[in-house]
C-alpha positions as CSV (number, residue, x, y, z in Angstrom):
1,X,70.1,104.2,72.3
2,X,73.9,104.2,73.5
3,X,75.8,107.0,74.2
4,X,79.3,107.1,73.9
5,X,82.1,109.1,76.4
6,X,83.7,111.5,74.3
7,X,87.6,111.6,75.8
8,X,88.8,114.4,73.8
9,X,87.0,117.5,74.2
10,X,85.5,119.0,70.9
11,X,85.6,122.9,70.6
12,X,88.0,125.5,70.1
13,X,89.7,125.1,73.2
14,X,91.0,121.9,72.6
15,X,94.9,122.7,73.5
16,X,93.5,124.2,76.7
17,X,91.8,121.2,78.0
18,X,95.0,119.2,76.5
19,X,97.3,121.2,79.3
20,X,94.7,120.6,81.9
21,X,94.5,116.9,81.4
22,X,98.1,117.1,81.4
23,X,98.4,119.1,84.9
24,X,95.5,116.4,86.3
25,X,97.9,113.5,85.2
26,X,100.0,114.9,86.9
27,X,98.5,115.7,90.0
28,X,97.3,111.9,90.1
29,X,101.6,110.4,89.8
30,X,102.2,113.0,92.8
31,X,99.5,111.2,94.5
32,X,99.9,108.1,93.7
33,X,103.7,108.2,94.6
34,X,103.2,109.4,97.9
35,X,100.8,106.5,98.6
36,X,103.5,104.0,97.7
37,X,106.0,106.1,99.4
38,X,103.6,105.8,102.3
39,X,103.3,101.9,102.2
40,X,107.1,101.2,101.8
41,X,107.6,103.6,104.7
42,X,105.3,101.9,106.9
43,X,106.7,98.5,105.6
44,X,110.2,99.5,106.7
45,X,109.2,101.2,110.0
46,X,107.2,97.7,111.4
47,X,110.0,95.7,110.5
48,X,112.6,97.6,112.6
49,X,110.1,98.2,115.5
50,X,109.7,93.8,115.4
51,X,113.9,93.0,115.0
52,X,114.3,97.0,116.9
53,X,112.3,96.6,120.1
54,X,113.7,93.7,122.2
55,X,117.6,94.7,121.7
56,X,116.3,98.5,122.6
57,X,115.1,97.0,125.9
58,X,118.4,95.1,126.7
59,X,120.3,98.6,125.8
60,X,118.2,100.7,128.4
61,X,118.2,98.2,130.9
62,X,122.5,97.7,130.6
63,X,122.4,101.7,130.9
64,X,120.2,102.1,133.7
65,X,120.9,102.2,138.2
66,X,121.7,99.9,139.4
67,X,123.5,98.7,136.4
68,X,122.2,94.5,136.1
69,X,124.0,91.8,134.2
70,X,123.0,90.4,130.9
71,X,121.5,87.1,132.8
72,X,120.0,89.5,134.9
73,X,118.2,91.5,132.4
74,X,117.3,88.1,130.6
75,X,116.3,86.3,133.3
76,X,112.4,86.3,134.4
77,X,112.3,86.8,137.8
């Protein structure tokens, strides 16, 4: 009382559906290659925001009026 998945498709059409499975393949390594492309981009992008950020904030605050000294910009108070 089991029934079994066919894979290929029986018929006349069976070169047809080949080309299709082919396109649907793929379809699906476009897909999944954006996905990766999507992690490693995020990946990259968090670790220059965490080494990116504090060195961006000493930059605009050298560049800025009135212009402070490094132990200035450093300094907490």
């Amino acid at each position: 009382m089991s029934s079994k998945i066919m894979l290929k498709p029986k018929g006349k059409n069976t070169k047809k559906a080949a080309v299709a499975d082919e396109e649907d393949g793929a379809v699906a390594m476009v897909g999944k290659f954006v996905k990766e492309w999507g992690t490693w981009t995020a990946k990259k992008a968090k670790v220059i925001t965490h080494y990116g950020f504090i060195p961006l904030v000493i930059i605009i605050g050298m560049n800025s009026e009135p212009k402070p000294s490094l132990s200035q910009i450093l300094s907490p108070v």
